[in-house]
C-alpha positions as CSV (number, residue, x, y, z in Angstrom):
1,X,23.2,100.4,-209.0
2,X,24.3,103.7,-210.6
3,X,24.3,103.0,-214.5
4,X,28.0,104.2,-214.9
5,X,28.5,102.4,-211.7
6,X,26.7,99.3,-214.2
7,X,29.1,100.4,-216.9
8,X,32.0,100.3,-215.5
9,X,31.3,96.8,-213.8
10,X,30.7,95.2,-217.1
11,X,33.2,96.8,-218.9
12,X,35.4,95.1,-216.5
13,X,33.9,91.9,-216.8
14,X,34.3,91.9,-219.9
15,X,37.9,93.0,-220.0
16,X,37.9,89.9,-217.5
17,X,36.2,87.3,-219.9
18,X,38.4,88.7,-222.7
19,X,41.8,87.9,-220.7
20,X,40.6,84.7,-219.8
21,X,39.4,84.2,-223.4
22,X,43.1,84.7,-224.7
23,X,44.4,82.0,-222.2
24,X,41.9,79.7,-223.1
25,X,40.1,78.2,-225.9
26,X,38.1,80.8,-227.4
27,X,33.8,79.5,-227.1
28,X,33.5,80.6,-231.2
29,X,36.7,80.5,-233.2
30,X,36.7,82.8,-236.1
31,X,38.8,84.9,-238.2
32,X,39.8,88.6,-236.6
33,X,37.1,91.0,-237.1
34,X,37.2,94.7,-236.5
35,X,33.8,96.2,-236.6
36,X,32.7,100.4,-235.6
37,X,29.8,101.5,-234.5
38,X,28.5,105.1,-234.8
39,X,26.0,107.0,-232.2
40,X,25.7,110.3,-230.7
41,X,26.1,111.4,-226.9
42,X,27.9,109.3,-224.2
43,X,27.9,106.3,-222.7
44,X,24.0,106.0,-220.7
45,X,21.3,103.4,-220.0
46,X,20.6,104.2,-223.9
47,X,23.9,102.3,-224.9
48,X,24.3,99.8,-222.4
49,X,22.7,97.3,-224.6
50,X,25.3,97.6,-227.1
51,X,28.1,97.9,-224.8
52,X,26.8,94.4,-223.6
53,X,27.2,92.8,-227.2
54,X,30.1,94.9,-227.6
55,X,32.1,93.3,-224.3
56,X,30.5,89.4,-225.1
57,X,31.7,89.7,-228.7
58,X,35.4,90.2,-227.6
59,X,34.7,87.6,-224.5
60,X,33.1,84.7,-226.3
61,X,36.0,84.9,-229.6
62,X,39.0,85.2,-227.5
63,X,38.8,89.1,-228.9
64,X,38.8,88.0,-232.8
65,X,35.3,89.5,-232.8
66,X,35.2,93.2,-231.6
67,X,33.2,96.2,-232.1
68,X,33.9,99.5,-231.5
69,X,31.6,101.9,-229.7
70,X,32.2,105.5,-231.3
71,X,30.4,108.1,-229.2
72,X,30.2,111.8,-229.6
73,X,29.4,112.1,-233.0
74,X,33.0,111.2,-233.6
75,X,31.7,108.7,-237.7
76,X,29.3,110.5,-238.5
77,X,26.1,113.1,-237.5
78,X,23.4,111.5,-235.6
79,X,21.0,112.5,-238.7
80,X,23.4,111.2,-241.2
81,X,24.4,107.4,-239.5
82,X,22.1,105.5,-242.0
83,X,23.9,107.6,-245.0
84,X,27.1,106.3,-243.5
85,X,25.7,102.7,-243.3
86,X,24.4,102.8,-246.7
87,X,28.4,104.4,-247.3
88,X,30.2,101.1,-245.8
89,X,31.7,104.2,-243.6
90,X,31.1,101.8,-240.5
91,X,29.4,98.4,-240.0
92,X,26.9,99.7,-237.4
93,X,25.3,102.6,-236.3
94,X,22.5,103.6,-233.8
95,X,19.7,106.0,-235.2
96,X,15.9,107.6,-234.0
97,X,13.4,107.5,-236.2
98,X,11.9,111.0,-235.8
99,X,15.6,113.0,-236.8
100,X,14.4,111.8,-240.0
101,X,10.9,110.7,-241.4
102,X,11.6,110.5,-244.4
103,X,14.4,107.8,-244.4
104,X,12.3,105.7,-242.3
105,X,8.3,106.2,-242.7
106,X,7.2,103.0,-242.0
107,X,9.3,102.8,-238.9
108,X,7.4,106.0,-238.1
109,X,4.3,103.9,-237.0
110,X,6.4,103.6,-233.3
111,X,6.1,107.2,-232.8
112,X,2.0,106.9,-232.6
113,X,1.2,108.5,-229.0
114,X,-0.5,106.0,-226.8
115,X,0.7,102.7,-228.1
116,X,0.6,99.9,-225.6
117,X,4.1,99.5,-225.1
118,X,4.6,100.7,-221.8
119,X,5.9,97.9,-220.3
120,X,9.8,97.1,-221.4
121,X,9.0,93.4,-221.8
122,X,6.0,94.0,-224.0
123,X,7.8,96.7,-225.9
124,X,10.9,94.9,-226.7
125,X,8.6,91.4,-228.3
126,X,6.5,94.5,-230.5
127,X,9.8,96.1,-231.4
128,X,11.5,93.1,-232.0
129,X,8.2,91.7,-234.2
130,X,8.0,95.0,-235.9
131,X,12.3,95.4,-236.7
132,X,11.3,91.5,-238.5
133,X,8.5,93.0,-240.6
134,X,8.1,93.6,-244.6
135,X,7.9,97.9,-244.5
136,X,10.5,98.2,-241.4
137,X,12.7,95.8,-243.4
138,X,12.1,97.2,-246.7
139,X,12.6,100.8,-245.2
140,X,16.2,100.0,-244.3
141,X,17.4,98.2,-247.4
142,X,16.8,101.3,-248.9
143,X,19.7,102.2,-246.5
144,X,22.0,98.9,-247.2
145,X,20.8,98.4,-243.8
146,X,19.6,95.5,-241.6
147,X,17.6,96.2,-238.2
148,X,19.5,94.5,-235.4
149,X,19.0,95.9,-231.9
150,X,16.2,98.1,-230.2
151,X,17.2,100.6,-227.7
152,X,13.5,100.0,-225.8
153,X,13.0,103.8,-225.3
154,X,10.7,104.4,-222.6
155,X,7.4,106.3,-222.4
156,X,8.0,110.1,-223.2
157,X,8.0,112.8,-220.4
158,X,8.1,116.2,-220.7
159,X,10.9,118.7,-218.5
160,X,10.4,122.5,-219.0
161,X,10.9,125.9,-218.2
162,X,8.7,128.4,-217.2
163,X,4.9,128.8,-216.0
164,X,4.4,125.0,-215.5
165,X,1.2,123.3,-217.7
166,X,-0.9,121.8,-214.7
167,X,-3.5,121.8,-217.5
168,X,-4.1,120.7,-221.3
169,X,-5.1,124.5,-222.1
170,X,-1.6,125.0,-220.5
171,X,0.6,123.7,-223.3
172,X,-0.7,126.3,-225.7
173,X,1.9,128.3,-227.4
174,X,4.8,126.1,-225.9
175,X,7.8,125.4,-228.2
176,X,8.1,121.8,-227.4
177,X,11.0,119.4,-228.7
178,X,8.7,116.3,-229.7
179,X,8.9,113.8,-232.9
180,X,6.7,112.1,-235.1
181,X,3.3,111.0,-233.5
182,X,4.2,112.2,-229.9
183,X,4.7,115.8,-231.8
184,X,1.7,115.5,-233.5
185,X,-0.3,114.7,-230.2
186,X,1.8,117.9,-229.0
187,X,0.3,120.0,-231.3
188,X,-3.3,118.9,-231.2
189,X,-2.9,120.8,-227.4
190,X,-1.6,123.7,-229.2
191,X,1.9,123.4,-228.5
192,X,4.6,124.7,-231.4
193,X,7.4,121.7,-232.5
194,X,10.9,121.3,-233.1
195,X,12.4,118.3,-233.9
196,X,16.4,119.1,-232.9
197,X,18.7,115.9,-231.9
198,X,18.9,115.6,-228.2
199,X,22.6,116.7,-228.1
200,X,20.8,120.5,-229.0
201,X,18.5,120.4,-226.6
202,X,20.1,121.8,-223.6
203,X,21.5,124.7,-225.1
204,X,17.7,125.6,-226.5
205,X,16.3,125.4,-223.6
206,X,19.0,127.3,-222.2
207,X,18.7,129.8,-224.1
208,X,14.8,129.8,-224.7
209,X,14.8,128.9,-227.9
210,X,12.1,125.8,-226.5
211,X,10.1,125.6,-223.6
212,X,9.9,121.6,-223.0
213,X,11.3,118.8,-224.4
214,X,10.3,115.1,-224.3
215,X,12.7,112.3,-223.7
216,X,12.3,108.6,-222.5
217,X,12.0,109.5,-219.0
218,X,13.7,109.8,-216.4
219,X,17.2,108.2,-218.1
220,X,18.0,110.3,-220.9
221,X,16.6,113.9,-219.7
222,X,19.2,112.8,-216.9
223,X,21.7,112.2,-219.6
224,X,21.6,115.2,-221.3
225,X,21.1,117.4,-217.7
226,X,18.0,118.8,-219.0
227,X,16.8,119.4,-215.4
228,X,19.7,121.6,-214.8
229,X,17.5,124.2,-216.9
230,X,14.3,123.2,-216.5
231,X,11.5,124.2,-213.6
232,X,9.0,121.3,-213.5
233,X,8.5,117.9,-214.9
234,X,5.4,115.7,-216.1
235,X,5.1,112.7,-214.0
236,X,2.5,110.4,-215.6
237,X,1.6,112.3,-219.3
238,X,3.3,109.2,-221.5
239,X,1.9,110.4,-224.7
240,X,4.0,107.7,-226.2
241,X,7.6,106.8,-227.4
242,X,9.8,106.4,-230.4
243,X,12.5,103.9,-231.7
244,X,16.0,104.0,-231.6
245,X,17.7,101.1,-233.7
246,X,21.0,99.7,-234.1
247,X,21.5,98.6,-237.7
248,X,24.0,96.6,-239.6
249,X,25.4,97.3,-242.9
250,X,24.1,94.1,-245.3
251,X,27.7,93.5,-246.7
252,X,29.5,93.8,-243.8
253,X,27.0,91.0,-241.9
254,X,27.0,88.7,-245.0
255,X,30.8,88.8,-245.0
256,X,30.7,87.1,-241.4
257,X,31.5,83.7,-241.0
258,X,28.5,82.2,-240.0
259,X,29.2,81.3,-236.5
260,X,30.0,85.2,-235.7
261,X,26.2,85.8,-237.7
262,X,24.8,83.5,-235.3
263,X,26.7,84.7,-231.8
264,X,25.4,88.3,-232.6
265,X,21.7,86.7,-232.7
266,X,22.5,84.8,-230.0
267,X,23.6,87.7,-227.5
268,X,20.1,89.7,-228.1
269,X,18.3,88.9,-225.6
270,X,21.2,88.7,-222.7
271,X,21.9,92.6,-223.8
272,X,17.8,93.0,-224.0
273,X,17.7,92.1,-220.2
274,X,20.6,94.1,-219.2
275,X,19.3,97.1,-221.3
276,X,15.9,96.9,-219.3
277,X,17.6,96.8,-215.8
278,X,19.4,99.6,-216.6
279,X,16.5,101.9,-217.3
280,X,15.2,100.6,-214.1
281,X,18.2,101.5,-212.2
282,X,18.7,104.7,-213.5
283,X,14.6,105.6,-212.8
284,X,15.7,104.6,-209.1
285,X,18.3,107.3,-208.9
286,X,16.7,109.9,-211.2
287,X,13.3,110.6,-210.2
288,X,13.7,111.2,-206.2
289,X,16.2,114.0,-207.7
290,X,13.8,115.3,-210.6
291,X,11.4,115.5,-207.2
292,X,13.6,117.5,-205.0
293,X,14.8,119.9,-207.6
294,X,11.6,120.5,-209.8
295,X,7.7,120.8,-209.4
296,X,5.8,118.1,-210.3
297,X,2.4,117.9,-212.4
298,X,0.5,115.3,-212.1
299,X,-2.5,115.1,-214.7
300,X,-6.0,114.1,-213.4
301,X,-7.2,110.9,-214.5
302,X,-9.7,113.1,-216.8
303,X,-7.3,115.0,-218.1
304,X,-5.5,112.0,-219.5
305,X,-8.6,110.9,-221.0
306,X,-9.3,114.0,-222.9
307,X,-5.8,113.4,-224.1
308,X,-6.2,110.1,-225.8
309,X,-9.4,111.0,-227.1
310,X,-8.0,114.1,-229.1
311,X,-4.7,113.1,-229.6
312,X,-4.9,108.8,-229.5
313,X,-6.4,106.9,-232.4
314,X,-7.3,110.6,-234.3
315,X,-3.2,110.8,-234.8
316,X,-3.1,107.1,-235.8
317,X,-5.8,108.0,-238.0
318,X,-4.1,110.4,-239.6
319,X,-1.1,108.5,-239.9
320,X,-2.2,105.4,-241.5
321,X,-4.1,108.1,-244.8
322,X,-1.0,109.9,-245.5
323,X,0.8,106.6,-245.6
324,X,-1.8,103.7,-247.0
325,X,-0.7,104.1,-250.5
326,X,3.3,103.7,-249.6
327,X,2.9,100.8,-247.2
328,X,0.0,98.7,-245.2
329,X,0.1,101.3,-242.3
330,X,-3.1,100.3,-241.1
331,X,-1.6,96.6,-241.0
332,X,1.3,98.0,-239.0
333,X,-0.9,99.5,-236.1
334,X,-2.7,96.4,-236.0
335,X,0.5,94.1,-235.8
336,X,1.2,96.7,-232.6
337,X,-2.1,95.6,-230.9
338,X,-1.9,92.2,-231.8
339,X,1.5,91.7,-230.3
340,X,1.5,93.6,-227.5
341,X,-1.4,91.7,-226.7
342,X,0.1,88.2,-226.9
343,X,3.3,89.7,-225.2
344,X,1.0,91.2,-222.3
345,X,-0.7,87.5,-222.0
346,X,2.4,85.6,-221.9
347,X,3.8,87.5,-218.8
């Protein structure tokens, strides 16, 4: 299923549950609530998770309890949403932790290339493990801010323009959009970085300000219509990923009545399971087209090797010394590990 096609389905069924819910008893009974949420872009795979807890919310307190999705950019910059939750400008926003390393080191640690967090399942018990711990807490009560919802990015690709990087030599001198860890794997293969929000990047590469950008693949390079300027795509790189939160504002969840505190917990991991279908769905549909429209590298077993060993645990390496005196960063990779591990075993 098409992931607007998805939208639009449970947009109605949840304009469905909410009529019902205003002829019948409401399933929580509460005071009204009006709650925003601020994030960049459109409606995608990205934000079908909160769309999800958006629609339930409504459905399950006879609409008492809503939250409004603001797309576009329309609160508040996508570099600036934890200013605006630390504001009380809105109640929740969505934010990536590369636009902004310095609001959010610890939660840098999810940008380390090579994590094992391929797998959605896996990745959403480490994400959800790491949102719950010490530094990623204490980073956002810096912000007012609680973490509430992860938007599961997928492993990174790459979509560019130009003479195509069949090898590792190949991504010297490239100006590639890439964050955090995955940037700093980047640049140990030579390539130059720029960090500019997604909604930039099609007019960069456009207009050659960058050779190749990275995005969870295939959904949001889709999203954005980066292949509509691009000439080839990496297939099977996944240097790594990053994380895209929601957040709550601390007030505005301790002014909830406790039954709406609990029915926001509660709807996690429904919207966790339709937010993993959907990047499933749209993979389906994108990647036969990325095929037919752009050349395809595949990397050699040994070249991915190479990779890891010069770009893998030397960047978490790295990390963890410029960061052990501000936080237990070497902790923070092994809580990575350790979970994925007992997530990968419980499958």
């Amino acid at each position: 299923m098409k992931v607007n096609t998805l939208m639009r389905v449970s947009v109605l069924a949840g304009a469905l549950a909410l009529g019902l819910g205003s002829a019948q008893a409401a399933e929580v009974d509460g005071p009204k609530v009006s709650w925003n949420l601020s994030t960049w872009g459109k409606a995608r795979a990205f934000t079908v998770g909160p769309e999800y807890i958006a629609e339930q919310l409504a459905a399950k307190t006879g609409g008492n309890f809503t939250l409004k999705i603001h797309y576009g950019e329309a609160l508040s910059k996508a570099r600036e949403n934890l200013d605006g939750i630390k504001l009380g400008a809105f109640q929740a926003a969505q934010f990536c932790n590369f636009y902004h390393p310095g609001k959010n080191p610890a939660w840098m640690v999810l940008t380390m290339p090579f994590l094992p967090l391929g797998d959605l399942k896996v990745s959403m018990h480490v994400r959800e493990a790491m949102m719950a711990s010490e530094p990623f807490m204490a980073d956002m009560a810096n912000w007012n801010a609680m973490p509430y919802f992860s938007a599961l990015l997928p492993q990174y690709e790459f979509l560019g323009k130009g003479p195509a990087p069949k090898t590792l030599e190949g991504w010297k001198g490239l100006r590639v959009r890439a964050g955090g860890g995955v940037g700093t794997a980047m640049e140990q293969l030579g390539a130059t970085l720029t960090t500019v929000p997604a909604t930039e990047v099609y007019t960069g590469m456009e207009r050659g300000t960058m050779d190749a950008a990275s995005f969870p693949y295939t959904y949001s390079h889709a999203a954005y219509q980066i292949q509509e300027v691009s000439d080839w795509f990496t297939s099977n790189m996944s240097p790594g990923t990053s994380e895209c939160a929601t957040v709550l504002n601390k007030d505005a969840y301790a002014k909830l009545p406790e039954q709406y505190q609990k029915l926001l917990m509660d709807l996690k991991p429904e919207a966790y399971e339709v937010q993993i279908k959907a990047y499933h769905d749209i993979d389906k549909k994108n990647l036969p087209m990325f095929e037919s429209k752009l050349e395809k590298i595949v990397y050699t077993d040994a070249q991915l090797e190479e990779f890891r060993q010069i770009a893998g645990k030397p960047v978490w390496d790295m990390w963890v010394a410029e960061n052990k005196d501000k936080f237990d960063a070497q902790g923070l990779i092994d809580m990575i590990m350790s979970e994925a591990k007992k997530a990968s075993a419980a499958k």
